[in-house]
N, C-alpha and C positions, 0 to 999 in steps of 0.2 A: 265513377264516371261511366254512362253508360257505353255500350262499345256501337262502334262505326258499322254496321252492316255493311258498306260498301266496301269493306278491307276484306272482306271473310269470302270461301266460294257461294257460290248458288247452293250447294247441297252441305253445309255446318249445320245445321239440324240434324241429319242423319249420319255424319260423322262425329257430332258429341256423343248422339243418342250409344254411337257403335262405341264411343272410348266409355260410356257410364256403365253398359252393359257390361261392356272386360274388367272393370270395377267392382262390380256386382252394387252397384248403389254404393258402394260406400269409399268415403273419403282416402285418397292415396297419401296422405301425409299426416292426417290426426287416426285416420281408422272411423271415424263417424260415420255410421248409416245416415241413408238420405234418403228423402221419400221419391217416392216415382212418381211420374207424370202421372194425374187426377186421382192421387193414394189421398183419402181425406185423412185428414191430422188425427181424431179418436183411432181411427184405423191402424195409422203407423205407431203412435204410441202404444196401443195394446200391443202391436206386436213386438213392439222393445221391452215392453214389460213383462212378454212371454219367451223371449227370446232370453232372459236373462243375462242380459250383453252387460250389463252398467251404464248404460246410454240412455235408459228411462230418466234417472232420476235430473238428467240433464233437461227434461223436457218440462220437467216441473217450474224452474224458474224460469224456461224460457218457452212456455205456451205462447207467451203474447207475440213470441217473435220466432215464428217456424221456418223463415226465409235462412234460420242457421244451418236447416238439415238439408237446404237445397243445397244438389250437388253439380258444378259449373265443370266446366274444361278451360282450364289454363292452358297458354302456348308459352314452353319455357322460355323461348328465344323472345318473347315480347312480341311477336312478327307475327301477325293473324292470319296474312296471308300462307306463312306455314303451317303445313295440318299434315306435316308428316307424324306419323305414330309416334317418335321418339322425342318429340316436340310437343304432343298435348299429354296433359295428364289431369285426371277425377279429384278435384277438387272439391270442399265444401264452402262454403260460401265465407265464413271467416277465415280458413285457410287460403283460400282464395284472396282477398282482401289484406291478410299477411305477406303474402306471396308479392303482389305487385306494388306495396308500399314505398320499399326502394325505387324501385323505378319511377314512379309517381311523383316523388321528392326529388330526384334528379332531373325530372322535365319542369316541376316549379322552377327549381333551382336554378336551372337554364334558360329558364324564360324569363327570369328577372333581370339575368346577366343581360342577357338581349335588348336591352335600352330600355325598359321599363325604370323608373327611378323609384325606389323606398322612400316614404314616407320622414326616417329618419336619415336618408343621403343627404349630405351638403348638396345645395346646386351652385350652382358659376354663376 
């Protein structure tokens, strides 16, 4: 789901940028390095490959899809509007997408209660 810009302040670009830097790039829940703004993909993967992290060889089966090393900020409390420090945190993009799954399924789930009718409901 993409996210709402009009929930976030005016300056959420310079306050992920400042949570990804206290991260150092890299993922707060798996540890995955992430590329940085206009880092081309040969580029970041040599330097997993020189780095010798164990993180290269992740890159192999997934060249085609380098959207996993991008690194997002999560607001733990679900609430965009908070961007207190102890509320975002350096997420990578499938921990990212792990992270808000729950909640995701809880707003389906709530929105079918809301008079939407199933498919398989009896109706009257």
């Amino acid at each position: 789901m993409p996210m709402n810009r009009s929930l976030y302040p005016a300056d959420w670009e310079q306050i992920a940028l400042a949570v990804k830097d206290a991260a150092k790039w890299t993922c707060q829940e798996c540890g995955r390095p992430c590329r940085r703004p206009g880092q081309q993909w040969a580029d970041f993967v040599l330097g997993l490959l020189e780095s010798g992290s164990g993180w290269y060889d992740e890159t192999y089966d997934q060249g085609e899809k380098p959207q996993r090393f991008t690194l997002t900020v999560a607001h733990i409390n679900h609430q965009p509007e908070d961007c207190s420090e102890s509320n975002l945190k350096a997420l990578c993009a499938p921990c990212h997408c792990r992270y808000d799954a729950p909640m995701k399924a809880a707003r389906r789930k709530a929105k079918r209660k809301e008079g939407q009718l199933s498919l398989l409901e009896s109706q009257p």
